[in-house]
Backbone bond lengths (Angstrom), bond angles and torsions (degrees), N, CA, C in turn:
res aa  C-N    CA-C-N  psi(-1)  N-CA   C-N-CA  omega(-1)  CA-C   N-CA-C  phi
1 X - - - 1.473 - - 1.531 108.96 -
2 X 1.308 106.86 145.96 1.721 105.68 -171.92 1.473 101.55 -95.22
3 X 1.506 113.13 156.96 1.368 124.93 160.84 1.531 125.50 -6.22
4 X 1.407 90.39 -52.45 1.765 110.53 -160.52 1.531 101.77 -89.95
5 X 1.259 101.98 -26.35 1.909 112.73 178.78 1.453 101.78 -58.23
6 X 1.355 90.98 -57.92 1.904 96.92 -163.80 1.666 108.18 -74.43
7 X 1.444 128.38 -21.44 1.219 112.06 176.58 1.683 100.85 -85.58
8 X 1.638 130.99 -19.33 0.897 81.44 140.61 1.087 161.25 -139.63
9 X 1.229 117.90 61.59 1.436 137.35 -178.85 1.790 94.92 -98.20
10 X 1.267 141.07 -11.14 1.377 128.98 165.18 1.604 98.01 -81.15
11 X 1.155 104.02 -42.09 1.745 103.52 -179.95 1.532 103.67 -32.48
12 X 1.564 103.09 -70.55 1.449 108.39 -168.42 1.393 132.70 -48.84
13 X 1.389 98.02 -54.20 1.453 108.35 158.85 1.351 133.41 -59.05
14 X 1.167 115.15 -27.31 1.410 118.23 159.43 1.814 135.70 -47.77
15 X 1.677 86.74 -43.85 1.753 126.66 -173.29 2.004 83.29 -65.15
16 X 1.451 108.53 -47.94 1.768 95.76 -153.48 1.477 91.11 -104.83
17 X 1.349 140.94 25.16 1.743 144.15 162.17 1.376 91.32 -95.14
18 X 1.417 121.24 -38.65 1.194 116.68 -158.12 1.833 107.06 -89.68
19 X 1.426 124.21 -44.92 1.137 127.41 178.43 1.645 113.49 -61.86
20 X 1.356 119.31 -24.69 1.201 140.72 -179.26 1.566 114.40 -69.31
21 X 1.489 103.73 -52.45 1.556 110.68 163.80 1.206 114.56 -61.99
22 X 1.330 118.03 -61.14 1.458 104.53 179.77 1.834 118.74 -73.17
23 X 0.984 131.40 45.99 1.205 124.58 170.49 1.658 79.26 -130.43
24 X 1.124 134.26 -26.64 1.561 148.40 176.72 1.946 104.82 -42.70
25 X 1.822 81.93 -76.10 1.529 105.43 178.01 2.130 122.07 -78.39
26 X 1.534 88.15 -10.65 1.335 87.52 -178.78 2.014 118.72 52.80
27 X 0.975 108.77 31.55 1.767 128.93 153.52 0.752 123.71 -52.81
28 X 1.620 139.68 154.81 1.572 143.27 160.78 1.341 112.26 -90.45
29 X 1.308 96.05 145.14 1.689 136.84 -163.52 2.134 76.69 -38.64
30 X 1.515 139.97 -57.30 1.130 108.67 178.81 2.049 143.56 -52.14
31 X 1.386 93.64 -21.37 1.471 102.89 -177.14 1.627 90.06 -84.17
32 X 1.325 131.78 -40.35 1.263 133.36 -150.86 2.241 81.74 -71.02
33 X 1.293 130.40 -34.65 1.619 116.19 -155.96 1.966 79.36 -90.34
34 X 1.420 121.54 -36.81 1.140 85.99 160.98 1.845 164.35 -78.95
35 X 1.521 89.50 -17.02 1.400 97.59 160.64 1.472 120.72 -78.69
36 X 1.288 98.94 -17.51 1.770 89.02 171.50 1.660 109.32 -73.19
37 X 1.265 123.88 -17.21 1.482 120.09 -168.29 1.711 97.04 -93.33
38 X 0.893 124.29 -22.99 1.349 148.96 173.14 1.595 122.69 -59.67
39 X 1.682 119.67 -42.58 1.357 173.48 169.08 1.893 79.86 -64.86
40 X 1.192 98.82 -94.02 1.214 112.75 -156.12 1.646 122.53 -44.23
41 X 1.321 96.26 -34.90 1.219 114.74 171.01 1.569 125.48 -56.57
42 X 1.346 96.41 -66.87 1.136 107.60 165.78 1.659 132.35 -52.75
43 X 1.595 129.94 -29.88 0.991 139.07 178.72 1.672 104.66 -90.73
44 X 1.276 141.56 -21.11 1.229 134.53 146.47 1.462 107.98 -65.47
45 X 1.070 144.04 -78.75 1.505 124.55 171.56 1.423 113.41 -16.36
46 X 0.780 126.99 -61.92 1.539 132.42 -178.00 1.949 112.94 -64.04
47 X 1.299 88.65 -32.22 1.521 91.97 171.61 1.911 118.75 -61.96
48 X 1.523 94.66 -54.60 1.596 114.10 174.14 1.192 110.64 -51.89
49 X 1.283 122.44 -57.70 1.647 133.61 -166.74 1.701 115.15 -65.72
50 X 1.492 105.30 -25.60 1.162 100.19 -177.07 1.728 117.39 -132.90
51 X 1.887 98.10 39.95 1.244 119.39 -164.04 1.822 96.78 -64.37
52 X 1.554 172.74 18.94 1.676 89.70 138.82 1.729 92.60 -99.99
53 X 1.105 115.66 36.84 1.454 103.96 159.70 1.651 117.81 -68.28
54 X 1.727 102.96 134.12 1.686 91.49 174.93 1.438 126.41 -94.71
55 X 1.488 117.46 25.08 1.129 131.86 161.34 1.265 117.20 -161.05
56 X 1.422 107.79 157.18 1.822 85.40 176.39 1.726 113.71 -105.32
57 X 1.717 97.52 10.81 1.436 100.57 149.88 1.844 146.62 -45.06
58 X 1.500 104.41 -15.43 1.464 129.22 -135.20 1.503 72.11 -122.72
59 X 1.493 134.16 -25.42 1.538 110.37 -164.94 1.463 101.61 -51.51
60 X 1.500 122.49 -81.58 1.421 106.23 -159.45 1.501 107.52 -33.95
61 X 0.783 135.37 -70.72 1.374 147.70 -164.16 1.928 105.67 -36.11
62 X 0.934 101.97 -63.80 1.700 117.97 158.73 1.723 110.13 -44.98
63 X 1.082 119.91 -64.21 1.633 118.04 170.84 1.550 111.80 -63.48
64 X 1.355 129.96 -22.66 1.102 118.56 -178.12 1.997 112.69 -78.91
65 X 1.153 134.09 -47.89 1.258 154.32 97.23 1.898 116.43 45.50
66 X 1.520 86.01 -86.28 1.151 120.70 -154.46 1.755 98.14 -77.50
C-alpha cells in the first residue's frame, strides 16, 4: 500500500472511531473535530513507529510472535 493509500485509509477510519465515540459520548459536532484531530494524531504516530508494519492492526499480533 502506498503512502497516500494508508493515510488514506487512517483518514477513514479515523472519521468512523471518531463518529462512533461521539454518538458513544453524545458531544457536539465541536469536541467531535477535536477528537478526530486527536484520533488522527495518534494513529499516524503509530503508523511511523511501527512502519514496515502494514497496519497497526497486526501490533498485538506482531508482539505476540515476535
Amino acid at each position: 500500500m502506498t503512502d497516500v493509500g494508508m493515510v488514506n485509509r487512517v483518514e477513514k477510519t479515523t472519521q468512523q472511531l471518531t463518529e462512533r465515540l461521539d454518538r458513544m459520548l453524545n458531544k457536539p459536532d465541536v469536541s467531535l473535530i477535536t477528537s478526530q484531530n486527536t484520533l488522527r494524531s495518534l494513529w499516524l504516530m503509530m503508523l511511523s513507529e511501527s512502519w514496515p508494519l502494514p497496519s497497526p492492526m497486526l501490533l498485538p499480533n506482531w508482539r505476540k510472535e515476535g
